[in-house]
C-alpha positions in Angstrom: 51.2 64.2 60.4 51.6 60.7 59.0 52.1 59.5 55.2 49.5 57.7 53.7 50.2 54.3 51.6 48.6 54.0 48.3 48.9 50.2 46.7 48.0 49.9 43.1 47.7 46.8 41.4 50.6 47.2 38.7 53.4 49.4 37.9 51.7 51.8 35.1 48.8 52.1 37.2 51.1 53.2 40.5 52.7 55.8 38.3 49.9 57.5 37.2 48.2 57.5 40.4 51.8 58.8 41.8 51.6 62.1 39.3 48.4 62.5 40.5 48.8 62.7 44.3 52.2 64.1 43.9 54.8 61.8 44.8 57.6 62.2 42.2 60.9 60.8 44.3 61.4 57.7 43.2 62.9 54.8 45.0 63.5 51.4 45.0 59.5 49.6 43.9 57.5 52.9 45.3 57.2 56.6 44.9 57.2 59.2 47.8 55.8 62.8 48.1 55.2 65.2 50.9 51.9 63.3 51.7 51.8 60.1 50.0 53.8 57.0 49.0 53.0 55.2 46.2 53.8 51.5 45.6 52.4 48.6 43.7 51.8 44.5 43.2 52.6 42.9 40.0 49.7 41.1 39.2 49.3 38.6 42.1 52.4 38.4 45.0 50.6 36.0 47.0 48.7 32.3 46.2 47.9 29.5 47.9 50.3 26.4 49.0 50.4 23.4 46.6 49.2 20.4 48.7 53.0 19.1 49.1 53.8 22.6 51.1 51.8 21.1 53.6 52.8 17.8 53.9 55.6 15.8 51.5 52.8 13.0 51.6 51.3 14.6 49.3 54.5 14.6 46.2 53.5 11.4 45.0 49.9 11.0 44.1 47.8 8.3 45.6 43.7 7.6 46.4 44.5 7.0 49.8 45.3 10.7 50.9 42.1 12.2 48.6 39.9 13.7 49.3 43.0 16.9 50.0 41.8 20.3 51.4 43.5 22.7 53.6 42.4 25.8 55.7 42.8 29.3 54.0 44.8 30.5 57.2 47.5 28.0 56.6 47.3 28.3 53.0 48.8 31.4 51.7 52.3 31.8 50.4 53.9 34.7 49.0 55.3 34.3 45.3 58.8 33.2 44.7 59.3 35.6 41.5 57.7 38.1 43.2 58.9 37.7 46.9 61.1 41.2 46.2 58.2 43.7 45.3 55.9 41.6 48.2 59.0 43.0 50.8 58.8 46.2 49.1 55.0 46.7 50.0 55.6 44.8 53.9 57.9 46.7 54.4 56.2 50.3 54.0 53.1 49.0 55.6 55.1 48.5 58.8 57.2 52.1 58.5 56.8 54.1 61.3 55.3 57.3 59.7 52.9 55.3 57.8 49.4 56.3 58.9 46.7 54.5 56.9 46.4 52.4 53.5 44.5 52.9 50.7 43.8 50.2 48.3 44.2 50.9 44.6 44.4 47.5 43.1 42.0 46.9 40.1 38.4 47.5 41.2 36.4 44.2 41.0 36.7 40.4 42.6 39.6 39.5 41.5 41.8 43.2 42.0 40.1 43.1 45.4 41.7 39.5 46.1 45.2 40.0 45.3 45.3 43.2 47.1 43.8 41.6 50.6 45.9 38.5 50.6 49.0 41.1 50.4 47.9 43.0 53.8 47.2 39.4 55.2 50.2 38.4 54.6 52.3 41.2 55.3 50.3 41.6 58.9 49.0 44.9 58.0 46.7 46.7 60.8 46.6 50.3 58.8 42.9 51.4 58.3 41.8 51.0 55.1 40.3 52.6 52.2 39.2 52.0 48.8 39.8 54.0 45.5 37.8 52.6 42.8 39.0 54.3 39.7 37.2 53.6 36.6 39.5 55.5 34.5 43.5 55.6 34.6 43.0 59.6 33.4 44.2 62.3 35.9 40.1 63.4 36.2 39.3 59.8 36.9 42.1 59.0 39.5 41.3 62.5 41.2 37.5 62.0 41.4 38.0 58.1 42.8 41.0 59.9 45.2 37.7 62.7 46.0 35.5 59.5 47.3 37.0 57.3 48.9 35.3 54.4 50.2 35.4 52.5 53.1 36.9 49.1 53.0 34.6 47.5 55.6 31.3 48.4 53.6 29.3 45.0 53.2 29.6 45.4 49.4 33.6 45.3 49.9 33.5 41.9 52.5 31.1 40.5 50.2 33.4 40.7 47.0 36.2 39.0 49.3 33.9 35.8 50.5 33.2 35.7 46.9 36.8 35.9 45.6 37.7 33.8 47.9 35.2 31.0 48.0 36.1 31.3 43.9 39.7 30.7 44.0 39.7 27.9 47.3 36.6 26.2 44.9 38.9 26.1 42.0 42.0 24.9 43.8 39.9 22.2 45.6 38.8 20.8 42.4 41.7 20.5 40.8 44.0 19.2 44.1 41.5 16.3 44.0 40.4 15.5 40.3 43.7 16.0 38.5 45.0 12.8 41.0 41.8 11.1 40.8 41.6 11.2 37.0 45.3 10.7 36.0 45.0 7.2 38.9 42.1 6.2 37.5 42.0 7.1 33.9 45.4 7.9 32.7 47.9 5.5 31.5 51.8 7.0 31.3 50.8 10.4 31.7 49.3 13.4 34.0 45.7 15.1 33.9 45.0 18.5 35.1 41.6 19.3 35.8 40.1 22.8 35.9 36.4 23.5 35.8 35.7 26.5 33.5 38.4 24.7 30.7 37.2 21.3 30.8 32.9 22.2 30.6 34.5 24.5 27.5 36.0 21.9 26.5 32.7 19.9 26.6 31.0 22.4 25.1 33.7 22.7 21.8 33.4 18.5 21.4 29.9 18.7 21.5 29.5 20.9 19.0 31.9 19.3 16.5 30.7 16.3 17.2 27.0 17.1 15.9 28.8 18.5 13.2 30.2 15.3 12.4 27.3 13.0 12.7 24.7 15.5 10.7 23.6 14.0 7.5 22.2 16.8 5.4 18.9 16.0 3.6 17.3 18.0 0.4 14.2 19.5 1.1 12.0 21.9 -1.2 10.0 25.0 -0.4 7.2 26.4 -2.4 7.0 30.4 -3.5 5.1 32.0 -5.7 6.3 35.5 -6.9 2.4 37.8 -7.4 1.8 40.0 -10.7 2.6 42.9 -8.0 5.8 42.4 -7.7 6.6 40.6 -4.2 7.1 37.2 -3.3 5.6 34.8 -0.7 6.0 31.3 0.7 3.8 28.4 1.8 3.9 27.7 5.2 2.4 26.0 8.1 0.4 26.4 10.6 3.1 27.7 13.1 3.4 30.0 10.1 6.9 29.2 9.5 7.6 27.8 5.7 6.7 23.9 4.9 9.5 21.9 4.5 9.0 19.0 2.0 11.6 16.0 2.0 9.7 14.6 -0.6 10.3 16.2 -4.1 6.4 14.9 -4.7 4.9 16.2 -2.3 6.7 19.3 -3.0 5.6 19.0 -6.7 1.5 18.6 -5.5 1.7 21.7 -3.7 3.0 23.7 -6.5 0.3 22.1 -9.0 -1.9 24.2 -6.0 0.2 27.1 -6.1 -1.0 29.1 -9.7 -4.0 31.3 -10.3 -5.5 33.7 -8.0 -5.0 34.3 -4.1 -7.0 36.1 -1.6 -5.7 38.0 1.2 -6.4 36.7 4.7 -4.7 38.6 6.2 -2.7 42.1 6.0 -0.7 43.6 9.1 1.2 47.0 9.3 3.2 47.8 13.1 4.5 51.0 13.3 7.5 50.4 15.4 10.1 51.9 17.4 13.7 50.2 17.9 15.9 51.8 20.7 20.0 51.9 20.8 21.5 48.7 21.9 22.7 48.4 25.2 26.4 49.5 25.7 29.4 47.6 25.4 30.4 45.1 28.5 33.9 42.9 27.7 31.9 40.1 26.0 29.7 42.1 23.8 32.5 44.1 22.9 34.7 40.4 21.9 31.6 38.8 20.2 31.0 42.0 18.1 34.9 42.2 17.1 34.9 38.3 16.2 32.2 38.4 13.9 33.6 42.1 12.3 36.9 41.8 12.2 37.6 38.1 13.5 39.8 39.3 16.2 39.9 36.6 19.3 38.7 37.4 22.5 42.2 37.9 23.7 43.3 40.2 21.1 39.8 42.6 21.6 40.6 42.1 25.6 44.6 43.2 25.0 43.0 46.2 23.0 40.8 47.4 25.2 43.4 46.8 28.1 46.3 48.9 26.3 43.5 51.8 25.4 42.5 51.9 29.3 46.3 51.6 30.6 48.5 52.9 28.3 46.2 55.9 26.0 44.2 56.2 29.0 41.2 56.5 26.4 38.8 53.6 27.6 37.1 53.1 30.5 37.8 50.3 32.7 37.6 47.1 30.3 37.4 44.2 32.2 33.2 44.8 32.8 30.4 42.6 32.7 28.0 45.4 32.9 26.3 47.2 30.0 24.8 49.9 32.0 25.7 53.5 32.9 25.3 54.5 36.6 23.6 58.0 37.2 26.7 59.7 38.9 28.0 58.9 34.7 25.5 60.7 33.4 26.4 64.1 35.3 29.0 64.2 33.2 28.4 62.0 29.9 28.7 64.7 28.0 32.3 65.6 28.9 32.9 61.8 27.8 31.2 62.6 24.6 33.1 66.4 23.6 36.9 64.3 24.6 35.9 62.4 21.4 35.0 65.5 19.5 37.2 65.1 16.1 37.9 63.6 13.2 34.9 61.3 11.8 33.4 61.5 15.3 32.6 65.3 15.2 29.8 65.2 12.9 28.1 62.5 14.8 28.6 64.3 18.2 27.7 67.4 16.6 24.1 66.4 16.3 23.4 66.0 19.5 21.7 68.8 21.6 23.4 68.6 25.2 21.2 71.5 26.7 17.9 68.6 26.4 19.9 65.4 27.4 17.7 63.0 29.4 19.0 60.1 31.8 17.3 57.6 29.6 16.9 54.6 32.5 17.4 51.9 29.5 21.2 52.8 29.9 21.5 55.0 33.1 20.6 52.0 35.4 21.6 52.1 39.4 20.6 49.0 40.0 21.6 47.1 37.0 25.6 48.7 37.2 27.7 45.8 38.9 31.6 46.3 39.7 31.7 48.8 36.9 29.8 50.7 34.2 29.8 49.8 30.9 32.5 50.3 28.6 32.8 54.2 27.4 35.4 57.1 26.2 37.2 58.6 29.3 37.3 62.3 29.7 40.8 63.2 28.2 42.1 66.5 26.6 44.8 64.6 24.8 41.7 62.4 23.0 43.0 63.5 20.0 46.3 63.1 20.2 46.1 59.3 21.4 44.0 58.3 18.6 46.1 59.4 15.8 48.7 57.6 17.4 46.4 54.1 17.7 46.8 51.1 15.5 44.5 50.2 12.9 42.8 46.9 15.0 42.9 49.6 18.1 41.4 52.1 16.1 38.5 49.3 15.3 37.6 48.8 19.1 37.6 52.2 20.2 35.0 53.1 17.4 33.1 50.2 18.1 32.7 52.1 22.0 32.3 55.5 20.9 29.9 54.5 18.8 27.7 52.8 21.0 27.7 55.5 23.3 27.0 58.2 20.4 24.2 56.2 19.7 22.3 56.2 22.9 21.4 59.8 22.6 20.1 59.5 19.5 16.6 58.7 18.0 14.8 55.3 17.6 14.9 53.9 14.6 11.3 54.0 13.1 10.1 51.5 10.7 6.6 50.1 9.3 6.8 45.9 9.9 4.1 44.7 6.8 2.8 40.8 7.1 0.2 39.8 4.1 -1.0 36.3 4.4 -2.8 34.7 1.6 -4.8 31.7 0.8 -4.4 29.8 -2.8 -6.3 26.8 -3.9 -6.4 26.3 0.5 -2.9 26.7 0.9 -1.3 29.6 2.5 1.7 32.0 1.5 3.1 34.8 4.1 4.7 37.5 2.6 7.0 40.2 5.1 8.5 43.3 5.0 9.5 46.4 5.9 9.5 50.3 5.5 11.4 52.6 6.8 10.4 55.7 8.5 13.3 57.2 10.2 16.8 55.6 10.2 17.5 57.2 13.8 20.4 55.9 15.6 21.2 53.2 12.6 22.2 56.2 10.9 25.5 56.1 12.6 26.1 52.1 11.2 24.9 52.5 7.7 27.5 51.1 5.9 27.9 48.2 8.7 27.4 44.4 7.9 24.6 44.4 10.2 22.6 47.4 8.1 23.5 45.9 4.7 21.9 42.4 5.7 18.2 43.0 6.0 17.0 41.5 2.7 13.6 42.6 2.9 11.0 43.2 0.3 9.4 46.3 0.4 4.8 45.1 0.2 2.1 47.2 -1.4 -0.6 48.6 0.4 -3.7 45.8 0.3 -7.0 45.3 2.4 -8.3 41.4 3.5 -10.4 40.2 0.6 -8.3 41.8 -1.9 -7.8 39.8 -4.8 -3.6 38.8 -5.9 -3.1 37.3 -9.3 0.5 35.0 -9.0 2.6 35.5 -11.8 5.0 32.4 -11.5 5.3 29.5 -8.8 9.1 27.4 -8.4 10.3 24.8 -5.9 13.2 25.8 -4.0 16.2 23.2 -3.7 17.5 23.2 0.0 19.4 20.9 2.1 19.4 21.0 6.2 22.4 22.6 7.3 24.7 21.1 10.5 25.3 23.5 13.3 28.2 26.2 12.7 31.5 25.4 14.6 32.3 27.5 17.8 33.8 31.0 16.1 35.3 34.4 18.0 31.8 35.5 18.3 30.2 32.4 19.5 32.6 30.8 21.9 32.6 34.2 23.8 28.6 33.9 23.5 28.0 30.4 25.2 30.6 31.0 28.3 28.6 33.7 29.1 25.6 31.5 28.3 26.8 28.7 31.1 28.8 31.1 33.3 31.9 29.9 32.4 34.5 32.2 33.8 33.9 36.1 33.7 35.0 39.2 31.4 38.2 39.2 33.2 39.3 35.7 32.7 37.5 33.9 29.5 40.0 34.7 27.0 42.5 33.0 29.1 40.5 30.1 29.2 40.3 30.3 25.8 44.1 30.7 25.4 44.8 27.1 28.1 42.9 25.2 26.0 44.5 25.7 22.7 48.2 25.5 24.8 50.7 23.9 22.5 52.3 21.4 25.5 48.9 20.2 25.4 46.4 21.3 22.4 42.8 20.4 23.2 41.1 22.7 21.3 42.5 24.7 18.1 41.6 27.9 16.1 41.4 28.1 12.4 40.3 30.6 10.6 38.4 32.2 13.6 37.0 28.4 14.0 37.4 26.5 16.9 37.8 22.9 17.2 39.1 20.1 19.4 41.9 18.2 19.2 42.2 14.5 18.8 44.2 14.6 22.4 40.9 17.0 23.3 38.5 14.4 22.5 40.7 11.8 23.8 40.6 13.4 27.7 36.8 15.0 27.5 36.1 11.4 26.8 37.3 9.7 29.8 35.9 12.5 31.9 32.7 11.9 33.9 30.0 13.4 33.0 29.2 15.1 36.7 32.9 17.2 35.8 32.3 18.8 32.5 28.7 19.3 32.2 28.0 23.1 31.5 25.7 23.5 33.8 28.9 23.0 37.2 29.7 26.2 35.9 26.4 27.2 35.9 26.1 26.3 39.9 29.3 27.4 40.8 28.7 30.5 40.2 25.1 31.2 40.9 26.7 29.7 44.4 29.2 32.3 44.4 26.6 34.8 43.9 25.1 33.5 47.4 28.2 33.7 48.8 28.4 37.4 48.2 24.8 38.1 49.6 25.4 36.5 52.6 23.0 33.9 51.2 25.3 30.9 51.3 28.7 30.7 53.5 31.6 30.0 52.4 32.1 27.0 54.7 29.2 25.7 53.6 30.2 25.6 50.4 33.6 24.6 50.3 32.0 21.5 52.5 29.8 20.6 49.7 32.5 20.8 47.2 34.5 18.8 49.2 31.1 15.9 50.0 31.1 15.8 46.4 34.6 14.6 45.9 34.4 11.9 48.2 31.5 10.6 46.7 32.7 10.5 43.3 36.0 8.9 44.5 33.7 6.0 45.4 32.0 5.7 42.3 35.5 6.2 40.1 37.2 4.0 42.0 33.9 1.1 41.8 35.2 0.4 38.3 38.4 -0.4 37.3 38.9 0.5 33.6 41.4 -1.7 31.6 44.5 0.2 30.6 43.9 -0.2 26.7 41.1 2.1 27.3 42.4 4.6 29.3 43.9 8.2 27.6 47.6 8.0 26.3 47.4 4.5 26.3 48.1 4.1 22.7 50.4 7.3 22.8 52.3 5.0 25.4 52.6 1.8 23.7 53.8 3.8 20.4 56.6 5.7 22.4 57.7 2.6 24.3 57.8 0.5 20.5 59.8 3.3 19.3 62.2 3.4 22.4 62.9 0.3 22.3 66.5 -0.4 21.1 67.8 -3.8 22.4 69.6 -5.6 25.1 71.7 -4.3 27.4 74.8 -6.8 27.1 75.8 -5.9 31.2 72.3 -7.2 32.6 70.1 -8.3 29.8 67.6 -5.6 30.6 66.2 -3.5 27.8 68.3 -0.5 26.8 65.8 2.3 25.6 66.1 6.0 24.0 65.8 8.9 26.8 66.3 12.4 27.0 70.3 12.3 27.5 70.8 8.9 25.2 70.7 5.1 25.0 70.2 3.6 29.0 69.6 0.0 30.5 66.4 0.1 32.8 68.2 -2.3 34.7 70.0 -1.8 37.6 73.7 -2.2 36.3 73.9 1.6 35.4 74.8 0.8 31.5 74.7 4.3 29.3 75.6 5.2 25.8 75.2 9.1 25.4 77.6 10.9 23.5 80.8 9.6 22.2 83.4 11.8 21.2 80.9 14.9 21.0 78.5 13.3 19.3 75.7 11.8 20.0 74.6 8.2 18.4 71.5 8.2 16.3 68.5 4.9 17.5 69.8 3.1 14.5 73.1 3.3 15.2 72.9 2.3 19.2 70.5 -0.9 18.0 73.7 -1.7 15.3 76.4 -1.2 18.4 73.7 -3.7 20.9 74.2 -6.1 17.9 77.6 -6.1 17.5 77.8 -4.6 14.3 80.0 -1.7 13.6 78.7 1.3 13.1 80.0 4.7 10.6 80.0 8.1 12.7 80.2 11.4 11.7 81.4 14.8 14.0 83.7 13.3 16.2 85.4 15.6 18.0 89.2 15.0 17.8 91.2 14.5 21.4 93.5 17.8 20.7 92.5 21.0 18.4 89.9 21.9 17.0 88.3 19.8 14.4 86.3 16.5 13.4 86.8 13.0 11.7 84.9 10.0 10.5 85.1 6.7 11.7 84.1 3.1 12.3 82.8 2.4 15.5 83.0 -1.2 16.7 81.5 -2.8 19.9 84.0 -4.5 22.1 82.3 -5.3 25.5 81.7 -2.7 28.4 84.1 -1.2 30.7 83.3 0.7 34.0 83.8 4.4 34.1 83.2 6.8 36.5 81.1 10.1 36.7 80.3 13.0 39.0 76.5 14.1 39.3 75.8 18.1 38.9 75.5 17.7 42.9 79.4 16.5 43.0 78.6 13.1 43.7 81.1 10.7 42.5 79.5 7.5 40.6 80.2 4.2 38.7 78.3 3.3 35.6 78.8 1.0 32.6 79.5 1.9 28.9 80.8 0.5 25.7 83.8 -0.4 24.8 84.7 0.3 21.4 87.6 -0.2 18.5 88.0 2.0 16.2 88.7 1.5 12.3 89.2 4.4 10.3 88.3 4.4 6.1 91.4 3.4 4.0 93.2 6.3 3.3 92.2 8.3 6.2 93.8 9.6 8.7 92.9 11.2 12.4 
């Protein structure tokens, strides 16, 4: 009997599938047992070719070879930094004894990607299988090892067109608009393009700049406060309260506003609020931005290092919020792991023998790759929660919780409108009364139960009679939108489909990259950069308006079905690009108002240090030292160890002498002072770190030493 090849996506997640199945002997990037060798990818061993791996045409930028696209068969490369571990996997696919293959990578689009493109590559014919683990625990590798599923089942072949049609999209766009908009809109410097960061992007500048050009304006509301006790406010007929932006006309309505009222109208709705849906990725980063102001990588890290390394979390990396039934047969095993500490009275309270599969949160249809994020069954719960960190503490609650909370009551609570009429002017009045706290007993001392602010109403009939006790004007001033915060930013990529739980925080993370800051955080605020508001600028508006992402992936969507193909799209994506070459390339935009224009012009002022006195050409600052951008070769880098200061290389190109400090003395060890003075150029010769011998110019100098000093 033949072995069986399991490939996990990473290292941690190979070992613990390796204790599971057995295979303890360790070699060299796998384990082996009697029945099963384990090995692994680290993150992704293959990619696609950058267009100059096709054709060295393609190194130096120009129009004339766009639009660039190249078939997927030719297009895979394996991973220079990880070519070893890529051999390691080829290698056992083709061993002898090896029987069949069954893919563990990570179980959604992008897991099922990197794992394909390795079997591609490495020629593998093995029949395949599937293990889609949700949990890293022994119980949740054994049950995924228990069902197995087939890799050619049409929900597997459409997550690959998908995948694919995702990352060939991508790499199209940028292969083609990071030329087209450094040729055409970039002055001394190169653009990179990529969708989901630069409709972000958009998104961020948009926002900050209707932040910028709000002008707040006062405006007063009217309330009266009733001989009862409560208050109400004028309003409107859309019965939301009257602005006024004149203080008169404010002032008239409260001359109205005094005496007695009649009730028009008096509503009481018994009603029921469920749970809230469980967490997915997002839900779980907006609610930790707004609590705790952690960013969306730090809650994604968390949740990452509770699933892989405590083995406590569910898979994290979900965009569902649903629980699928097969869950629910054994929920409450999920539930009882999680049975200690503060959690114990909660879990305590809930009568297992009459749980129902509530179809609000145990959803089939409505489950995508995974289930929502919950508690894995673990009998070392405990154990790995006294052993958490305070922020990783904070997340787990946040899931248990939410889960907890689904088998409890609804919260019950009376909603009370009165709306009455004085001097033919109407005030509303609202409120609320609580009947049974349900699940919110399990948040009572949260932020969101402490916000309410709601006026408990009396009892009254229409007709009734309400004598008003006092009447004000209320000074208020329009407020401009809030800035982009943890909670928000996470909130409109979901909004515009921009990226997916597994990849937003990275997107996030590019954007505020410190080689090139377009956006930045402060104080869980996020805002662009001037260099951010330079480039979203000069980009058209058909690249970075939110709703590309939108299409894109509503596309992709179609591409999964069988809907769309992904020729089809790829073809459109590639139409696209040829026509807006045409229309970026119709007008020519004048350098001065192209991005890093100004940057340029300020570099090359500064760089600027005189005349070269071999050639005449200019001699500027570089990386290595002073150098003519002539032809004659002229240098001045280091002299005697040290290298010259701007200042001092402009005083040597005009003869004057210059003092140095640090120079390295011929013999010993050492340094000395000295006057440096310019006395022509000599020829010298040089190797280059390939061992070529070369001829350039430098100065000549004389050197004075102070009076009294000596070498």
């Amino acid at each position: 009997m033949g072995k069986i090849l399991i490939v996990a996506e990473k290292p941690a997640a190979g070992a613990d599938i390796a204790k599971v199945v057995g295979a303890g002997e360790k070699h060299n990037g796998y384990m082996e047992g009697e029945r099963y060798v384990v090995t692994w990818a680290i993150g992704h061993l293959v990619g696609l070719k950058q267009p100059q791996e096709h054709d060295e045409k393609y190194r130096k930028w120009s129009l004339a070879n766009l639009p660039v696209s190249f078939d997927l068969s030719d297009s895979l490369k394996v991973l220079p930094r990880t070519r070893h571990q890529y051999k390691v996997i080829k290698e056992l696919i083709h061993r002898g004894d090896i029987e069949m293959l069954i893919n563990a990578g990570d179980a959604g689009r992008e897991g099922y990607l990197i794992q394909e493109w390795i079997y591609r590559m490495a020629g593998c014919r093995l029949p395949k299988k599937v293990l889609w683990a949700s949990s890293l625990t022994k119980a949740g590798i054994q049950t995924a090892m228990d069902h197995l599923k087939e890799n050619d089942l049409p929900e597997f072949q459409g997550i690959l067109r998908e995948a694919e049609a995702r990352t060939e999209g991508d790499y199209i766009l940028g292969f083609n608009y990071s030329p087209l908009l450094t040729l055409t809109r970039a002055y001394g410097q190169t653009l990179s393009y990529g969708r989901c960061q630069t409709t972000l992007l958009q998104l961020v500048y948009l926002r900050d700049k209707a932040i910028r050009e709000f002008r707040s304006e006062p405006y007063w509301n009217v309330e009266v406060t009733y001989a009862k006790g409560f208050k109400g406010l004028l309003i409107g007929e859309d019965e939301k309260g009257m602005k006024f932006f004149r203080k008169d006309d404010a002032t008239e309505a409260l001359g109205k506003s005094g005496g007695t009222g009649t009730v028009v109208a008096y509503e009481m709705q018994e009603k029921k609020e469920k749970a809230p849906l469980l967490y997915n990725l997002a839900k779980l980063q907006q609610d930790m931005g707004r609590r705790y102001s952690f960013p969306p990588n730090k809650t994604l890290e968390i949740a990452q290092t509770l699933y892989e390394k405590y083995k406590i979390l569910s898979y994290p990396r979900t965009d569902s919020r649903y629980l699928s039934m097969d869950v629910y047969d054994e929920i409450s095993g999920h539930l009882k792991s999680c049975c200690f500490g503060s959690f114990a009275m909660a879990i305590n309270k809930i009568d297992f023998s009459m749980l129902q599969a509530d179809k609000s949160y145990f959803n089939d249809l409505k489950v995508t790759d995974h289930h929502a994020l919950i508690p894995t069954i673990n009998a070392d719960m405990e154990a790995a929660y006294a052993s958490l960190a305070e922020d990783e503490k904070r997340v787990f609650d946040a899931v248990v919780l939410s889960v907890i909370a689904i088998f409890y009551p609804a919260y019950e609570y009376d909603a009370t409108k009165i709306i009455v009429e004085i001097g033919g002017n109407r005030f509303k009045s609202t409120g609320t009364t609580i009947r049974r706290l349900g699940y919110r007993q399990l948040f009572i001392n949260t932020d969101e139960e402490k916000k309410s602010g709601l006026q408990i109403l009396p009892e009254l009939s229409e007709g009734d009679s309400l004598a008003v006790d006092s009447a004000a004007l209320q000074d208020k001033k329009t407020e401009p939108p809030n800035k982009f915060n943890d909670e928000t930013i996470v909130k409109v990529m979901e909004k515009y489909s921009i990226g997916t739980s597994a990849t937003r925080a990275d997107i996030i993370q590019k954007l505020q990259n410190p080689k090139r800051q377009f956006v930045i955080r402060e104080k869980g605020q996020y805002s662009v950069t001037e260099l951010g508001e330079e480039y979203i600028r000069i980009v058209p508006e058909e690249l970075k308006a939110p709703e590309l992402s939108q299409q894109f992936e509503e596309n992709l969507k179609k591409i999964n079905t069988g809907d769309l193909s992904k020729e089809e799209f790829l073809a459109g994506l590639i139409e696209d690009i040829s026509n807006n070459i045409d229309r970026f390339t119709a007008v020519q935009i004048p350098d001065e108002k192209k991005i890093g224009y100004e940057a340029a012009k300020q570099r090359e002022s500064r760089e600027h240090l005189g005349t070269c006195p071999k050639c005449g050409a200019e001699v500027r600052s570089g990386q290595y030292g002073a150098y003519c951008v002539g032809k004659c070769g002229m240098s001045l880098g280091r002299v005697r160890g040290k290298t010259l200061t701007d200042e001092q290389v402009t005083a040597l190109l005009n003869g004057r002498k210059v003092y140095v400090t640090g120079l390295k003395k011929r013999e010993g060890d050492g340094t000395y002072s000295a006057y440096f003075i310019p006395d022509g150029i000599e020829e010298y010769s040089y190797k280059t770190t390939s061992g070529e011998q070369k001829k350039g110019w430098q100065f000549k100098f004389s050197v004075q030493f102070k009076p009294g000093k000596k070498r």
